[in-house]
Residue frames relative to the residue before (quaternion, step in Angstrom):
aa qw qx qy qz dx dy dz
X 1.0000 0.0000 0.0000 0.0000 0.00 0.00 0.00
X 0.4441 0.6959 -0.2677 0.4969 3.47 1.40 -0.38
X 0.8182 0.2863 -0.1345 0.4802 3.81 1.03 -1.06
X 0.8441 0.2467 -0.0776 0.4697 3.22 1.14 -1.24
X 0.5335 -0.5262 0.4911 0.4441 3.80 -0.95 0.36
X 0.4980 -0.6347 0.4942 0.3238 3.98 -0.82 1.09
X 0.5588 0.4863 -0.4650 0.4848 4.11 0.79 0.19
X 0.7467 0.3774 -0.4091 0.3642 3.43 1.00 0.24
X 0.6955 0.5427 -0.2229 0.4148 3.15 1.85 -0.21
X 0.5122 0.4528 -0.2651 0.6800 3.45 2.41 0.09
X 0.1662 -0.6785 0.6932 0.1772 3.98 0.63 0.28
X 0.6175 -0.4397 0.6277 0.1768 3.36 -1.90 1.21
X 0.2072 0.6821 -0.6305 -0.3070 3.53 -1.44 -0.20
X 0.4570 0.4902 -0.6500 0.3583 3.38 0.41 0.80
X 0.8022 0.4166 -0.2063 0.3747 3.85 1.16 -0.87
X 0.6870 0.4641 -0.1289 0.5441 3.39 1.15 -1.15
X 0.8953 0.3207 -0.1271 0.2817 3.22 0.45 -0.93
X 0.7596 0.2267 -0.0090 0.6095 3.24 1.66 -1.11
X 0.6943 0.6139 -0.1751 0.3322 3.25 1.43 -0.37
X 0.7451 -0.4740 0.0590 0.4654 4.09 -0.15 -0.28
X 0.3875 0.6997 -0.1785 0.5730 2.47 2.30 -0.17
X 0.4630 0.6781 -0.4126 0.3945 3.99 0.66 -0.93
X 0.4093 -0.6505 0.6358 0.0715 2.95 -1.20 1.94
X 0.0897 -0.6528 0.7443 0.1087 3.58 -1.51 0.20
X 0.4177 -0.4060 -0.7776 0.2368 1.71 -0.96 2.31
X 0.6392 -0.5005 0.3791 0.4441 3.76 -1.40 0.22
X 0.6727 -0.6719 0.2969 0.0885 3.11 -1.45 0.71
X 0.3645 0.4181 -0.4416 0.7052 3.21 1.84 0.97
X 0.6086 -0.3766 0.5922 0.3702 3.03 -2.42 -0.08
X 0.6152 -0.4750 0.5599 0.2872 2.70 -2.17 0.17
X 0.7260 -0.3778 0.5071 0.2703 3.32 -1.72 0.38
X 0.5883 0.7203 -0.1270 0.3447 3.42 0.91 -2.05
X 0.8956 0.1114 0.0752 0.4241 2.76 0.07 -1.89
X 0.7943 0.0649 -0.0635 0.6007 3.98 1.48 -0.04
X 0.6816 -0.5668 0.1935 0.4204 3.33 -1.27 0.32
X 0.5207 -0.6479 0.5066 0.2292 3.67 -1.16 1.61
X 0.4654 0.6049 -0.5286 0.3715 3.77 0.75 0.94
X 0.1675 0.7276 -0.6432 0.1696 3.89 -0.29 1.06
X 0.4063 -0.6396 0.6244 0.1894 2.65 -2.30 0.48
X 0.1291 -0.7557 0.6361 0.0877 3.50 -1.30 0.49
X 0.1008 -0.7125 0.6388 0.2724 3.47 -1.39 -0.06
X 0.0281 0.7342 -0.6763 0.0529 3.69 -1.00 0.12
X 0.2705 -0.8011 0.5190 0.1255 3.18 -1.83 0.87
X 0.4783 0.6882 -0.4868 0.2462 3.34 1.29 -1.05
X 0.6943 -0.5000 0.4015 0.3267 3.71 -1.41 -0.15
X 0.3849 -0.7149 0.4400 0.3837 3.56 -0.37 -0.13
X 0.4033 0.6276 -0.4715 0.4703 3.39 1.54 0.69
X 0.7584 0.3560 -0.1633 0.5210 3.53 0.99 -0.49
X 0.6803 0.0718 -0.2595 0.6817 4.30 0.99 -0.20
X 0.2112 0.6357 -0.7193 0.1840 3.87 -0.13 0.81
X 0.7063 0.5343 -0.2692 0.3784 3.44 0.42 -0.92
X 0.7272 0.4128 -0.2626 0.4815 3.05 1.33 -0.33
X 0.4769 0.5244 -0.3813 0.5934 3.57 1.20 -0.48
X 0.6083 0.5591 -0.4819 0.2919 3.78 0.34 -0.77
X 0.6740 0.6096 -0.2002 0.3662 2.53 0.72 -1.98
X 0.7679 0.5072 -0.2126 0.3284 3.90 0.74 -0.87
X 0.3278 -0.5147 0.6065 0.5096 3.85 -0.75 -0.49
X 0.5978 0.6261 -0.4811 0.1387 3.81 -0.23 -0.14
X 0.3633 -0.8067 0.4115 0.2189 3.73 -1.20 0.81
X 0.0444 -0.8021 0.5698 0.1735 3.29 -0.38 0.33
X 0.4548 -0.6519 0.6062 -0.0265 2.62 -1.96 1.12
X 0.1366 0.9248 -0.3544 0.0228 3.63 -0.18 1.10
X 0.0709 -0.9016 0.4266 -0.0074 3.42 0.09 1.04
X 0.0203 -0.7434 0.6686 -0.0013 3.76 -0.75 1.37
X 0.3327 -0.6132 0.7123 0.0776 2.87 -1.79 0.42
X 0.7436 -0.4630 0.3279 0.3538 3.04 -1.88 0.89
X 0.6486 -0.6034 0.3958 0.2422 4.02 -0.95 0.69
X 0.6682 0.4340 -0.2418 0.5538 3.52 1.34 -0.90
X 0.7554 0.3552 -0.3277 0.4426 3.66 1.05 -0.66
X 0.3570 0.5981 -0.4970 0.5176 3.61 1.52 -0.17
X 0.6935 0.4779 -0.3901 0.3722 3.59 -0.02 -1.41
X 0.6685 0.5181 -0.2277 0.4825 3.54 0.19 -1.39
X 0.7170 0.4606 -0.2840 0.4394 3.59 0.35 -0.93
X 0.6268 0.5363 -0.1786 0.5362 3.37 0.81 -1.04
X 0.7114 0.4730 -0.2951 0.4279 3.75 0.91 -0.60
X 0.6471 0.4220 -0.2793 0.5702 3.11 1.07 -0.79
X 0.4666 0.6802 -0.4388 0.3564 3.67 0.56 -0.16
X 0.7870 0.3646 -0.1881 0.4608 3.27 0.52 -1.94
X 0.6558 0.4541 -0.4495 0.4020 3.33 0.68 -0.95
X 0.3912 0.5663 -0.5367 0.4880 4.32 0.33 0.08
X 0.7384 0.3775 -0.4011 0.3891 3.89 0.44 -0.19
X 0.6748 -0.4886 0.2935 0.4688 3.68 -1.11 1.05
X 0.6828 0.5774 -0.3191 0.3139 2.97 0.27 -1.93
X 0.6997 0.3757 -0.2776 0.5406 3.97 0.87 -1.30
X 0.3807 0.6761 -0.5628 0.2850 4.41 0.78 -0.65
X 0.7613 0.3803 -0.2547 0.4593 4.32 0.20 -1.10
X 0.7664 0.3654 -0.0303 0.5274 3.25 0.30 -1.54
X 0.0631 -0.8487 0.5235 0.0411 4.37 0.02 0.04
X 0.4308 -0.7232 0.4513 0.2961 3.52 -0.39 1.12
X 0.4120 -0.7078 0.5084 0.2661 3.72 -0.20 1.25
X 0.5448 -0.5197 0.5358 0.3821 3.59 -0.89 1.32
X 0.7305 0.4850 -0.3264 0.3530 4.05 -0.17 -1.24
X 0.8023 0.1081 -0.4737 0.3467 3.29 0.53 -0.59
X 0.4944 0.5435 -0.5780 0.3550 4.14 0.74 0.23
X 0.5856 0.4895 -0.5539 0.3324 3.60 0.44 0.07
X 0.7015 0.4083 -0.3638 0.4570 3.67 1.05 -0.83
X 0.6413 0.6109 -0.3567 0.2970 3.42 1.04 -0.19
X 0.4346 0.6264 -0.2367 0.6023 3.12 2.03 -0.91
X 0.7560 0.5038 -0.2210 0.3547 3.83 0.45 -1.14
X 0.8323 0.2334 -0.1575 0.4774 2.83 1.31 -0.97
X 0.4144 -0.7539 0.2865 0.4217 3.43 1.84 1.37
X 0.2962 0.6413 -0.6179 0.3452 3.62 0.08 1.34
X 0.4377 0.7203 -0.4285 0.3256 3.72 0.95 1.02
X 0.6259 -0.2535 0.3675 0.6395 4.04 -1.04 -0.02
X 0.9023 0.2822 0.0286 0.3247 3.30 -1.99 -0.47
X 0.5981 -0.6071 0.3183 0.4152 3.80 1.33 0.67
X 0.6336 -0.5363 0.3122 0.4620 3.99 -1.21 -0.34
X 0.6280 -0.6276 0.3471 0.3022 3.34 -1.07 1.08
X 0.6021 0.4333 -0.4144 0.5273 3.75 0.85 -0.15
X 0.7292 0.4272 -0.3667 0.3890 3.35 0.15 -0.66
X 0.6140 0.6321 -0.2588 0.3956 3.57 1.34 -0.50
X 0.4945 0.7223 -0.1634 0.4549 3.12 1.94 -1.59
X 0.7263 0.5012 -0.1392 0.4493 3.19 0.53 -2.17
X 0.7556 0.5443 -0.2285 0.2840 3.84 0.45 -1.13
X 0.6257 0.3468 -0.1863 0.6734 2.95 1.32 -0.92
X 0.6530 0.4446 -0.4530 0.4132 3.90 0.44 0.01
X 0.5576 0.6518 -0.3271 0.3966 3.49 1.06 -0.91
X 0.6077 0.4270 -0.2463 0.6226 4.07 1.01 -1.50
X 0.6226 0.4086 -0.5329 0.4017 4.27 0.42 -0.23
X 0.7511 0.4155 -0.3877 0.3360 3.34 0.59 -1.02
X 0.7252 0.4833 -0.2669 0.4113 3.57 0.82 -0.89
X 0.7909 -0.1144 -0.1838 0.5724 3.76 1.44 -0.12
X 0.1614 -0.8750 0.4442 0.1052 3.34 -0.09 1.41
X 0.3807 0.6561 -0.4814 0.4392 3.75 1.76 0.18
X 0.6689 0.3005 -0.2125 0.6458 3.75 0.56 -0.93
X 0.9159 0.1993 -0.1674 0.3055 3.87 -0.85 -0.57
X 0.1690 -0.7845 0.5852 0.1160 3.92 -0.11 1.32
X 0.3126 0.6434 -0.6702 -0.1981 3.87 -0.82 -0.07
X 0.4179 -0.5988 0.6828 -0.0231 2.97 -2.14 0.49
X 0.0053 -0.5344 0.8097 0.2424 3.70 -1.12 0.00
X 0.8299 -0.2793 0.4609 0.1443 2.31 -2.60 0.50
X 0.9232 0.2522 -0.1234 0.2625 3.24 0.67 -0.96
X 0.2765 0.6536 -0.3312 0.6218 2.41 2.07 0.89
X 0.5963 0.5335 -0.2788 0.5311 3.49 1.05 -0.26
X 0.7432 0.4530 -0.1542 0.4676 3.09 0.72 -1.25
X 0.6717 0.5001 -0.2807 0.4689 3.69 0.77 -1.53
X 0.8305 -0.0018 0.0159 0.5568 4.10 1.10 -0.88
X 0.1123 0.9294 -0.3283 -0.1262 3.66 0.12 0.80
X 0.5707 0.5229 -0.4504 0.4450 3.07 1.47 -0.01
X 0.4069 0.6549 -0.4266 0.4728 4.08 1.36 -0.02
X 0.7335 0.4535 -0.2033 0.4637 3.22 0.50 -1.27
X 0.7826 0.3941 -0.3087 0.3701 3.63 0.34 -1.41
X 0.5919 0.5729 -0.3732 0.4268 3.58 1.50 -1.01
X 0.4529 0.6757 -0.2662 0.5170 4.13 1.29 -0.22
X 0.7626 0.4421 -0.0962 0.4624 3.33 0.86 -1.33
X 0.8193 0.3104 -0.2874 0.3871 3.19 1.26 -0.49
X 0.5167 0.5893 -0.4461 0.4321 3.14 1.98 0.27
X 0.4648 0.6795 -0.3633 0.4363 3.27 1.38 -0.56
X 0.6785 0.5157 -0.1650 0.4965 3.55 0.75 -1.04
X 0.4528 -0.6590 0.4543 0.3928 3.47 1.05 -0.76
X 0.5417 0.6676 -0.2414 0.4501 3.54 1.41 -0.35
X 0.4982 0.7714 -0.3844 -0.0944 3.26 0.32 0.20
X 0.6177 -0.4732 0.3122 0.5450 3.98 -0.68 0.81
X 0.3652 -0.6262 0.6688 0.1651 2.99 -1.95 0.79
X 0.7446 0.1338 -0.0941 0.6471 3.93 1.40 0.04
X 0.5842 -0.5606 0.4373 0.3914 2.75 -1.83 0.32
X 0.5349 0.6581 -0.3796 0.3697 3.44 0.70 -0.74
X 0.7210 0.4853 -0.3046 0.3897 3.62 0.75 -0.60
X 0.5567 0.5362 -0.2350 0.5894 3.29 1.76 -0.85
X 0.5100 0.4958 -0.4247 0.5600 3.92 1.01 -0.25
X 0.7683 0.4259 -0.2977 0.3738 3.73 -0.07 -1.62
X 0.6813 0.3894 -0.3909 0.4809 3.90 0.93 -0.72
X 0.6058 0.4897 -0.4748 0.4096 3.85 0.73 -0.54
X 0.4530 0.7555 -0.2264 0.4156 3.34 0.87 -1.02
X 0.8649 0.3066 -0.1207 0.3788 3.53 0.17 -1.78
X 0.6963 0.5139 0.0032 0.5010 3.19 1.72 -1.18
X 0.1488 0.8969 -0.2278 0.3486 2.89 1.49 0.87
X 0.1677 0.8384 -0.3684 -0.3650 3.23 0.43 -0.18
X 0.2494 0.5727 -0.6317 0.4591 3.62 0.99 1.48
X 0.6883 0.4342 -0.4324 0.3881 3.24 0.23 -1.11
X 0.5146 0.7389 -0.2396 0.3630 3.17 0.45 -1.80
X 0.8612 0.3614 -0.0514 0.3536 3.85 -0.17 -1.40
X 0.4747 0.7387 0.1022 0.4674 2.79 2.10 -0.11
X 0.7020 0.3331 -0.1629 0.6080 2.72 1.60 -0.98
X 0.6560 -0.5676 0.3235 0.3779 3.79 -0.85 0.57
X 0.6584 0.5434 -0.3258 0.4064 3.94 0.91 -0.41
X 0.8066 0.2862 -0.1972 0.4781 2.95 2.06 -0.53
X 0.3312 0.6169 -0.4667 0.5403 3.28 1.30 1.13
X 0.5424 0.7073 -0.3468 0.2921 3.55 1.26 -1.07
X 0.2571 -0.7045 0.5652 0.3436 4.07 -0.72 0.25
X 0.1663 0.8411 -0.4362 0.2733 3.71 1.00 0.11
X 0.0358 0.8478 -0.5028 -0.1648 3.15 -0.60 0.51
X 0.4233 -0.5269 0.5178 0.5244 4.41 -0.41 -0.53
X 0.6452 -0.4966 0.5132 0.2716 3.09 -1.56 0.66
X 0.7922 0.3368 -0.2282 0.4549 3.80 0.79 -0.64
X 0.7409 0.2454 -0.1091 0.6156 3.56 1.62 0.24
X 0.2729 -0.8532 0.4230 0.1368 3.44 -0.36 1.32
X 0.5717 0.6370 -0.4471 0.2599 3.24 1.07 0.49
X 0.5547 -0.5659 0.4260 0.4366 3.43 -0.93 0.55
X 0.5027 -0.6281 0.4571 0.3793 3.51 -1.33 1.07
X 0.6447 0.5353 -0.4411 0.3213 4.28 0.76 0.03
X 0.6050 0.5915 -0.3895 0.3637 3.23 1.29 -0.50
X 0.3881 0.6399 -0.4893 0.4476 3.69 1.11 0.56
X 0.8510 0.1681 -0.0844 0.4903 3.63 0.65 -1.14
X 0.0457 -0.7451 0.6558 -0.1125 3.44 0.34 1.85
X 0.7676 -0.1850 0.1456 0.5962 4.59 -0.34 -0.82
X 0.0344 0.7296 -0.6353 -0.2507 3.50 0.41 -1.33
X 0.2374 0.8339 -0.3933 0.3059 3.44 0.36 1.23
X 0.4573 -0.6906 0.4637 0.3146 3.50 -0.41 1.29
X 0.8657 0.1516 -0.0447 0.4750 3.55 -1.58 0.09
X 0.2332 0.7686 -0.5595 0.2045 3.96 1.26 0.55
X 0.5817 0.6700 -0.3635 0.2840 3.99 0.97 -0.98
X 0.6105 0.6497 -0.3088 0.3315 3.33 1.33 -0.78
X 0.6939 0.4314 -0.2683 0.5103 3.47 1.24 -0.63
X 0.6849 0.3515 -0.3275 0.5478 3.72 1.33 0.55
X 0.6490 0.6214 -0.2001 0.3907 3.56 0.94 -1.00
X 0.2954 -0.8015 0.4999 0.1432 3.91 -0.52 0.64
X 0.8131 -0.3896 0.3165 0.2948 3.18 -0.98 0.74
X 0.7772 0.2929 -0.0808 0.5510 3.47 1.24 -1.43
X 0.7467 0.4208 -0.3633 0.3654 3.25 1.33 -0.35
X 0.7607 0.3173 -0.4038 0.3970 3.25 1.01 0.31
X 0.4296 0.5586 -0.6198 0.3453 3.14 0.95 1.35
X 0.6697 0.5154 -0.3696 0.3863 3.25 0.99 -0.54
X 0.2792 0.7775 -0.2828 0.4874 3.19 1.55 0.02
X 0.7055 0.4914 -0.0318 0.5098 3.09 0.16 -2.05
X 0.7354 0.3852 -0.2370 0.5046 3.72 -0.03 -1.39
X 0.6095 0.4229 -0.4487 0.4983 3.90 0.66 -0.63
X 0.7229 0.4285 -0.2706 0.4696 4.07 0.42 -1.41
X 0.5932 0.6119 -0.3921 0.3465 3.58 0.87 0.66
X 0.5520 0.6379 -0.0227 0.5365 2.37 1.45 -1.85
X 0.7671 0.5111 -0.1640 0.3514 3.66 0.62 -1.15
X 0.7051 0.5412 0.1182 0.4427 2.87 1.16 -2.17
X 0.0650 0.7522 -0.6371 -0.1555 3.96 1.23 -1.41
X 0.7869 -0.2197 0.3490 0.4590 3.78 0.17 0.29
X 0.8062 0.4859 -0.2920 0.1696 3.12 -0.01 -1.59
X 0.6510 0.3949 -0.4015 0.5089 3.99 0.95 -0.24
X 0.8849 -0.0525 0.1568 0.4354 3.21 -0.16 -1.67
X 0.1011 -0.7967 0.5871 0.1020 3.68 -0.61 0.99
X 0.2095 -0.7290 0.6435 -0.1025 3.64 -0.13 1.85
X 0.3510 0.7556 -0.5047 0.2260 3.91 -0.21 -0.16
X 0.8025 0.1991 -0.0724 0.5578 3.28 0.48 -1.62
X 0.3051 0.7295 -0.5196 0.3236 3.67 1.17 0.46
């Protein structure tokens, strides 16, 4: 993690792996020749690759974040592409686009809900998390994750060195991720990963009205029962 941006060490499968991008051979090891334990990332919903996760032994690990700091986060993201560098997606209209789930990877509630629904009904296969749960306690959280995984630490000290490494101070820090570089299957630059990661960051962009309407949508959506972002 020290050399490479962690999108090369979690291979994409919508981008890297299955997508137009997809290396031949794929970008993990074989089965064959070492151990058939790998990591992936992936966004689509689990309305759309459930069937496929079913179908597997694999666990997935899902982690959302409050809706106003997703938004905000996500804005600054796109604008980091050339195409957005002259012209800047106007914060107003990605909030109504966000609101009115016109975003990558479908609307964020319905995404939220799908992948929260398989935690509650099988939490052996499907971890979720918020963000700020990460943030608010991480060595609680990460020491969870690795029993969840099957992995768990044999000390504290090891649960220090991974909180530690995975930082996303540390992390942002390192020269590969300062780089404007971008992968061949993703035009973003490899810094535009480590912008603050900061709780309750929307407030210094977000209006008064937009994060009530915000609010009134993550009510409506949510009844309480996942994530209760308000006083964020």
């Amino acid at each position: 993690m020290t050399r490479d941006n962690p999108h090369k060490l979690a291979p994409q499968l919508e981008l890297q792996v299955y997508g137009p991008h997809a290396t031949s051979p794929p970008p993990f090891p074989s089965p064959d020749t070492s151990s058939s334990n790998r990591i992936f990332g992936t966004h689509p919903p689990y309305q759309i690759i459930g069937e496929t996760v079913n179908s597997s032994d694999c666990r997935v690990i899902y982690v959302a974040r409050n809706p106003k700091d997703t938004l905000v986060s996500m804005w600054h993201f796109v604008n980091t592409l050339e195409m957005f560098k002259t012209f800047p997606w106007p914060l107003e209209d990605f909030v109504d686009n966000f609101c009115k789930g016109h975003i990558a990877f479908g609307p964020y509630y319905d995404h939220v809900l799908g992948y929260h629904k398989e935690s509650m009904e099988r939490p052996k296969k499907f971890f979720f998390i918020t963000y700020e749960e990460l943030k608010r306690d991480p060595k609680t959280h990460v020491n969870k994750l690795a029993e969840f995984l099957g992995y768990p630490f044999d000390n504290e000290e090891q649960v220090e060195e991974v909180v530690r490494s995975c930082s996303i101070e540390t992390l942002r820090n390192h020269e590969v991720n300062k780089s404007t570089d971008s992968f061949s299957f993703f035009e973003f630059p490899h810094n535009s990963y480590f912008r603050k990661g900061q709780v309750g960051d929307h407030k210094n962009y977000l209006t008064k009205d937009m994060i009530n309407r915000i609010d009134t949508i993550t009510r409506e959506k949510f009844q309480g029962s996942i994530l209760n972002h308000e006083e964020e």
